[in-house]
N, C-alpha and C positions, 0 to 999 in steps of 0.2 A: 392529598386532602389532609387537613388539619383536622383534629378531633378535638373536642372541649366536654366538658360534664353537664350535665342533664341541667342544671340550674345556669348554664351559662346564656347569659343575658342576649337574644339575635336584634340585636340593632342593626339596622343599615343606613345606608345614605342615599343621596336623592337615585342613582344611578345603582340601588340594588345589592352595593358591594357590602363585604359586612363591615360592618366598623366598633371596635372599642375606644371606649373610654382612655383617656390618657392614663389612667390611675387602674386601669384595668389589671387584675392578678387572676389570673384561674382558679376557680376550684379545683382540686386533685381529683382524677379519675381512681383512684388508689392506689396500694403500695404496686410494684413493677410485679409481687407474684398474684396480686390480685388482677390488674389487669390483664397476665398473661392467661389467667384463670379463665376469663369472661371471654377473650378473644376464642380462647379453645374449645365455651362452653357454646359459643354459637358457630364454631365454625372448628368442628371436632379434626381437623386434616391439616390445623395449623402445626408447621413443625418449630419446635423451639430448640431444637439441638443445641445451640448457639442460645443462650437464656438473655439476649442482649440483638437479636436479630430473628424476629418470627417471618415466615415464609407459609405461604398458603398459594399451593394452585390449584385452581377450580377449569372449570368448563368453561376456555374461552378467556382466562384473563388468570393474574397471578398480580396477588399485593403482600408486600414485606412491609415490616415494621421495626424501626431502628427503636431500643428503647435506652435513653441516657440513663446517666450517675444520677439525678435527682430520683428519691424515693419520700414522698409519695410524686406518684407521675402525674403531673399537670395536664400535659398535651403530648399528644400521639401526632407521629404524621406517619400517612398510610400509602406509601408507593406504589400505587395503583400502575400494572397493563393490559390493554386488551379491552372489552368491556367487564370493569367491575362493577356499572351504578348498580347490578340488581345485590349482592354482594354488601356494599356500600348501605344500599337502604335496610338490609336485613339484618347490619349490625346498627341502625340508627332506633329499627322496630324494639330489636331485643335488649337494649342498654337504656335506649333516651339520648343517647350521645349526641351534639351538636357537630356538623360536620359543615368546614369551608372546604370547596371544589375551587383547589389552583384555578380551572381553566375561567374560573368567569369570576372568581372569589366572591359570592355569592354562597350564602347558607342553602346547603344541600335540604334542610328539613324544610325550608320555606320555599323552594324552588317548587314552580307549576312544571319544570322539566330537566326535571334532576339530571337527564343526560345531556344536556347541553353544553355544558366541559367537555366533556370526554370525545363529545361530534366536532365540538370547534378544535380542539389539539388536534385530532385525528386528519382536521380538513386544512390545520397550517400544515402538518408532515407531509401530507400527501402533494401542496404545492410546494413545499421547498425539495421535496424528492423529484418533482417534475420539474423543478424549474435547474435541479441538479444534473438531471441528466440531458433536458436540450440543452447545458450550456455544454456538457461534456463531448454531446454530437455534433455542437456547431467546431470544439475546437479538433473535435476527429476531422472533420471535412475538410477543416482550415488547414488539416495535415498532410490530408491525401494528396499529392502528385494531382497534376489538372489531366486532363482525359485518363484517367485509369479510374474503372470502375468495377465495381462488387460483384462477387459471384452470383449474386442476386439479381444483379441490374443486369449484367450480361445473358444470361439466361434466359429474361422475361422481358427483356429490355426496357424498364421501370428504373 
């Protein structure tokens, strides 16, 4: 997810997506200890050991934050796993913060279903993990010797 400041303009296009302006420049979220300040003041279990990579895992999902050399920080992106949207909305409640969701690049503030990214990623993985493991089974099969069969198939004969 991409984060923007509370003033930043949610345009989109005919299909939802968000769009800027050609000429488009961020406002600053502010300086890197100020936003590591706001990240920590709503979400007290953010670890910043590393004052250039914050890590927070919660119940269920875990989101890092890379933060660059630019000071004051423009834009955040929030490395969301697991389910973060409730997480997500709670830092959009507490800031104002404008939030694009990779999965459908669509403004998370303006979405009727804020989880909709995070079902659609979740529902490509789960077919390219299936579709990884029948190809893996067919080329097992392709391997096996012809009449020899599994300790499973001989037993139950299946």
């Amino acid at each position: 997810m991409w984060v923007f400041a509370a003033d930043t303009p949610m345009d989109v296009d005919d299909a939802g997506h968000a769009r800027f302006d050609d000429d488009f420049s961020p406002s600053p979220l502010g300086t890197q200890d100020e936003v590591r300040g706001t990240l920590s003041r709503v979400f007290p279990a953010f670890n910043w050991t590393d004052p250039t990579w914050g890590q927070l895992e919660g119940d269920g999902f875990s989101i890092e934050v890379a933060l660059d050399d630019e000071d004051p920080c423009r834009t955040l992106i929030l490395f969301a796993r697991g389910n973060a949207t409730a997480a997500a909305l709670r830092l959009i409640d507490a800031t104002g913060w404008r939030l694009v969701v990779s999965g459908t690049d669509g403004w998370m503030n303006l979405s009727a279903d804020p989880d909709a990214g995070r079902r659609a990623f979740e529902a490509y993985l789960s077919a390219t993990i299936r579709a990884a493991r029948m190809e893996r089974n067919a080329d097992q099969s392709a391997a096996s010797p012809p009449g020899r069969r599994g300790l499973f198939s001989r037993l139950f004969g299946r």
